[in-house]
Structures are given as structure tokens and as C-alpha cells.
N, C-alpha and C positions, 0 to 999 in steps of 0.2 A: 551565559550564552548571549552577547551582545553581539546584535545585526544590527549595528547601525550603517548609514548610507555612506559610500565610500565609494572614489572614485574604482576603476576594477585595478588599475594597476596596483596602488597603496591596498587595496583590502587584500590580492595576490601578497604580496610582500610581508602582509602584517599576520596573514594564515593561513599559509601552507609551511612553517617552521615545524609544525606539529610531524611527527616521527611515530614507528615502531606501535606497540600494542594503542593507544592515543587515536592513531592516524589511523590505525583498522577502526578502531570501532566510532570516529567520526563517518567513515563510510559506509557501515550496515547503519546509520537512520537509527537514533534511537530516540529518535521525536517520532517514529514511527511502531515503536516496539509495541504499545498498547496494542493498536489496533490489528494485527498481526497475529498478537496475542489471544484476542476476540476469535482471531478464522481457527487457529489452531485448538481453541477450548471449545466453540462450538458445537463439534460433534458429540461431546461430554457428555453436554447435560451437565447434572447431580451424581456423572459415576463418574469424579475422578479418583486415577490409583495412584491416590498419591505414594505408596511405597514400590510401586513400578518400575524399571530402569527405564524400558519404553517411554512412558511418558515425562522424565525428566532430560532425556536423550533428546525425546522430539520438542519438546520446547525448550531447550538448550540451543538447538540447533536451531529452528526458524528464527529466534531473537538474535541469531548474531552472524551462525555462516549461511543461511541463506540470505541473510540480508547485506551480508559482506559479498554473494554470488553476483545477486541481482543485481542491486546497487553500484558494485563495486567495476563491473563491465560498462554500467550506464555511465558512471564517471570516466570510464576510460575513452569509451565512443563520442560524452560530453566534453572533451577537458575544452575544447576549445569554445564552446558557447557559455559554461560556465566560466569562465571568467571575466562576463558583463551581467553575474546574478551577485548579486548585493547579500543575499540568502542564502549563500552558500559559504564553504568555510564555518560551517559549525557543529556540534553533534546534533541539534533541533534539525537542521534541516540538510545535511550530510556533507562532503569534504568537495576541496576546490585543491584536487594534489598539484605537486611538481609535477614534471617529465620523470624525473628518477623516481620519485616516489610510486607514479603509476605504473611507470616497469616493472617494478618492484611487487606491484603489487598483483600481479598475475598469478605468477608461481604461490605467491602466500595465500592469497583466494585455494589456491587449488589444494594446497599442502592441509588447510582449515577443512577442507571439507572430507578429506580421504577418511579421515578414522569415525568422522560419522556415516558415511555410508556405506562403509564396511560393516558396522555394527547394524545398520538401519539391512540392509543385504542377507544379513544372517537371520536378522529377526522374524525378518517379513519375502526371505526368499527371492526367487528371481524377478517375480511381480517389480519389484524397485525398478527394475533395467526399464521397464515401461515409464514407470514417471518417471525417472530422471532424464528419459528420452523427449518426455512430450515436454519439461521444463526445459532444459538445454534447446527445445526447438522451437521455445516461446521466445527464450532470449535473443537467439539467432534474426527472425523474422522482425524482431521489434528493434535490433541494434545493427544487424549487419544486413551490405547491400546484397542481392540485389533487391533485397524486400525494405528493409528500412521502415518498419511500418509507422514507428515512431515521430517520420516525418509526413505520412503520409494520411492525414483524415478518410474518413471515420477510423481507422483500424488501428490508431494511436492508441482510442478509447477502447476499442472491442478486443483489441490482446489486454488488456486487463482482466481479461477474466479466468487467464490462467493462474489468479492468485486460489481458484476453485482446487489446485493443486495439492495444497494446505492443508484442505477439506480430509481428501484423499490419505493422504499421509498419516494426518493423525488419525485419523479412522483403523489405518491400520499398523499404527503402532500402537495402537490402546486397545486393538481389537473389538473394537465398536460397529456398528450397523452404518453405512454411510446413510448420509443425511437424504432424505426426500428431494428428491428433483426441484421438489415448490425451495427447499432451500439451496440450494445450487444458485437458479436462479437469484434468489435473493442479494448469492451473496457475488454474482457476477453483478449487478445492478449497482451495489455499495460500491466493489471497487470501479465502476467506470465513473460514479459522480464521484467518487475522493480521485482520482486522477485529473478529472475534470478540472476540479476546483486548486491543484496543482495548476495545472494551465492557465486556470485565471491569473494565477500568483504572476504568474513567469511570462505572461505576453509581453510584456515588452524587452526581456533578456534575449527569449526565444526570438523575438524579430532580429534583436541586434546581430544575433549568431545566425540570421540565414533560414534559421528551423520552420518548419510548415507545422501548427497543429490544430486542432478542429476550434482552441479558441481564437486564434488567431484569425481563421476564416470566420467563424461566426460571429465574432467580435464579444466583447465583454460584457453585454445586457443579456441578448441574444443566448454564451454560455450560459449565464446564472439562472435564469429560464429553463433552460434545460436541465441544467442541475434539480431542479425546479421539479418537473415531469418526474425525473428519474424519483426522486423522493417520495412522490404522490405515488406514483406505481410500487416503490415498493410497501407502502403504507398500506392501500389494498392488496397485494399481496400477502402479507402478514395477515391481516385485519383478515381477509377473507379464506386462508387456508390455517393458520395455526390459533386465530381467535386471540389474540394478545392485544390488549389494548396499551397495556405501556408500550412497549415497542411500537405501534403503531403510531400514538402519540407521539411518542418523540419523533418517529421520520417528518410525521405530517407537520412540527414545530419546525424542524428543519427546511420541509418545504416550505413552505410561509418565509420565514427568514428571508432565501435568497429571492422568493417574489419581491420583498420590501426591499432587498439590497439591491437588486436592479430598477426600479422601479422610485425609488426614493433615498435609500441611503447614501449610497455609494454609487452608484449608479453605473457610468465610465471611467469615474476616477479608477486609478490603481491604489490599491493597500499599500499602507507603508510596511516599511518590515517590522515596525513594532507592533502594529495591529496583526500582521501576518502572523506573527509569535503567538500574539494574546490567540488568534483564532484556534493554533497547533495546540495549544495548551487547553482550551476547551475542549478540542475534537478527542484529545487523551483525557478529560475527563469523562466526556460521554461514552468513548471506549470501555472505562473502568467498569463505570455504569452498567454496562453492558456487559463484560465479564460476572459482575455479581449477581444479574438479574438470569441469565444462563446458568450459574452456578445455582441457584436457587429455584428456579421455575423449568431450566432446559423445554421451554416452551415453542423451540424451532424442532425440535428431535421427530417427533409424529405431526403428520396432517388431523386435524381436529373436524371428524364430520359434522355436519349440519344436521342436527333431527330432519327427518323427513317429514313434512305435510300430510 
């Protein structure tokens, strides 16, 4: 997976040759699949079935065609800013098509998703027509005008938190209790600082294409600060409703981090795409992490009372 810097014409020319099943699944993100993977194990816990159709159906389906849904519209809405992202054109960090290829790729998006949610329809009843209502109306407001919220700060960040959808879903195709409100919350908070820190990546693509986003306004110190916040708050949240100290731990090393990264590391520089890489590669170890620590403790599942005084 080489991202190396490339003018955008020649990086255009050298990959987007990529075709057929290849070219699908560089567009579902599978530098993104871990973490994905985390929202939909989640609601688990310690009770996976693993002999279930349900739950091989529903993580079948988030790792590739809803990430070929979402994604794969975002590319379509993007083609024209993508191709002054250096970071694109790859399976890490998702596809930079043709024109034909993106035509193309419409109808295959749609044709991927029918026989899973016929199956998911049957399982889980008419309920589905609702979320697939409330996701289709995420995608809509964040890629198409007259909302476009994508370019439009703060609510680039705050439709992130339709990835709570996930939540949903697997809850009821595994027939599990949805998660506590405290983790809802949590996990709208995760995804607005990983989109965040997205935006860091791509300020200066996103200016060349014209694109408005909250890191753009806020500038690059200013985001990772805030990335900053979000971490700390979700650290107290954790810490102070589910009592987990490793997960706590680790958000609050995360916060620290980009305090130091703005403030001393890196500062305003931008990332190169080899560090850009090296960081996707940690974030999908920390993900892992995080799937085994849920698979073993499901320490988000109940709020953990405080003895009383």
C-alpha cells in the first residue's frame, strides 16, 4: 500500500487502472474495517454467537457493503476533490475512480446491498425500514445539496454520529439489549474525533477542491485540541459511568498525544502520507485492542453504580 507523493495527475493515471471486485473493495475502506468492527462487536460483550447466521450476516455486511454504501457515494460526491489527495487511490485509505468506473459503480453499490437486506428484513422485520431510513437520510444531508453538511462546519462533524447506527443493527440482529445511552454517547464522541482527525489529514486537499470543513476553519493546532477535548470527555465518561480503567487509559494517552502533537510535534506542519499510514496502522491496532478488551470484559454493556455514601 504505497502512498507516496505524487503529482494528482500521474497518481490519477498510475490508480485508478484498478477494476471489478479490487476496485469495490478499495472503496469500502478496509484501512477502516477494524474500527467498524469495534461499533458492530460492541453491543456483544462476551455473548458472541458465533454459530448464528445473524451475526456473520451482520459483520459480513458492515466490513464491506455498507462501507462500499457510504463510502462508495462519498467517492462519488468527492471525485473531483479527490484527485489533489495524495491518500487516495488505495485500499488504506479508499479509491480515486474513473468517470466510468464511478458510473459503474452505482448500480453495484445497490445490487451488494439487496440480498443483505432482504435477509436483515426478514430477520429483524419491518423495524429495518426505519434504520435504513434514518442511514439513507444521513447520507443524503452529508453528501447531497441542498444540505451538504459535509461542507458545511460544525455538522460535517456532528453527522458522524450516525455511525451510532451500527449500534442498532447489531443489537438487533444478535438480539441483544441496546447499549446504555452513556454508550451511544461514547460512541458519537469516537466517531466525531476519528473524522476530525480525517480532516486534519486532508486540509490542504480539501482547500485545493474548494471544500469548507471545521478543520479548515479552525486550523490545524486549534483541530488537534479539540480532538484533544473530545478524548478527555470521553475518558471521563468511561471512567465515570462504566469504571474501566484501561479504556480510560488509553483515550486519556490519546488525549495527551494530540495535546503534544499540537503544541510541540508537529504542530502546523501537515503529516506526510508515510506518517499518515504509520498513524492508520496504529489506530487499527488500538481498534484490535479494543475488540479483545470488549470480547473479554464487555465493560461498556451496563452502567457500573457508584456505592453510595
Amino acid at each position: 500500500m504505497n502512498i507516496a507523493i505524487e503529482p494528482p495527475q500521474v497518481a490519477v493515471a498510475q490508480r485508478t487502472q484498478i477494476s471489478g471486485p479490487f476496485f469495490l473493495l478499495q472503496v469500502s475502506r478496509p484501512g477502516l474495517c477494524v474500527t467498524t468492527a469495534l461499533f458492530y462487536l460492541m453491543p456483544l460483550g462476551r455473548g458472541f454467537h458465533w454459530r448464528a447466521a445473524g451475526f456473520w450476516a451482520g459483520l459480513v455486511y458492515i466490513l464491506f457493503p455498507l462501507g462500499l454504501l457510504l463510502y462508495g457515494v462519498n467517492d462519488i460526491a468527492d471525485a473531483d476533490g479527490d484527485r489533489y489527495n495524495p491518500r487516495k487511490g488505495t485500499y488504506m485509505f479508499g479509491s480515486r475512480g474513473e468517470t466510468s468506473q464511478l458510473k459503474a459503480l452505482r448500480w453495484q453499490i445497490a445490487a451488494i446491498q439487496a440480498p443483505f437486506l432482504f435477509l436483515f428484513l426478514v430477520w429483524t422485520g419491518p423495524k429495518l425500514l426505519t434504520w435504513l431510513a434514518a442511514l439513507l437520510l444521513a447520507m443524503f444531508v452529508y453528501n447531497a445539496r441542498p444540505f451538504a453538511w459535509k461542507g458545511r462546519p460544525p455538522f460535517d462533524v456532528l453527522i458522524q454520529a450516525s455511525y451510532l447506527l451500527v449500534f442498532v443493527l447489531s443489537s438487533w440482529l444478535n438480539k441483544m439489549p441496546q447499549l446504555p445511552w452513556q454508550a451511544f454517547l461514547f460512541g458519537a464522541m469516537f466517531a466525531m474525533h476519528s473524522h476530525l482527525f480525517g480532516e486534519v489529514m486532508d486540509i490542504e486537499p480539501d482547500q485545493k477542491s474548494g471544500r469548507k470543513t471545521l478543520a479548515i476553519v479552525l486550523g490545524r493546532i486549534p483541530t488537534k485540541l479539540l480532538i484533544a477535548v473530545f478524548l478527555a470527555s470521553e475518558t471521563a465518561l468511561v471512567y465515570r459511568f462504566f469504571r474501566d480503567r484501561v479504556i480510560s487509559g488509553f483515550l486519556l494517552a490519546g488525549a495527551l498525544w494530540f495535546v503534544f502533537d499540537a503544541a510541540i510535534f508537529w504542530r502546523r506542519r501537515p503529516y506526510t502520507t508515510a506518517q499518515m499510514r504509520l498513524f492508520l496502522w496504529g489506530w487499527n491496532v488500538a481498534a484490535l485492542l479494543g475488540i479483545f478488551w470488549n470480547a473479554t470484559h464487555g465493560s461498556l454493556l451496563q452502567v457500573t453504580r457508584l456505592p453510595l455514601r
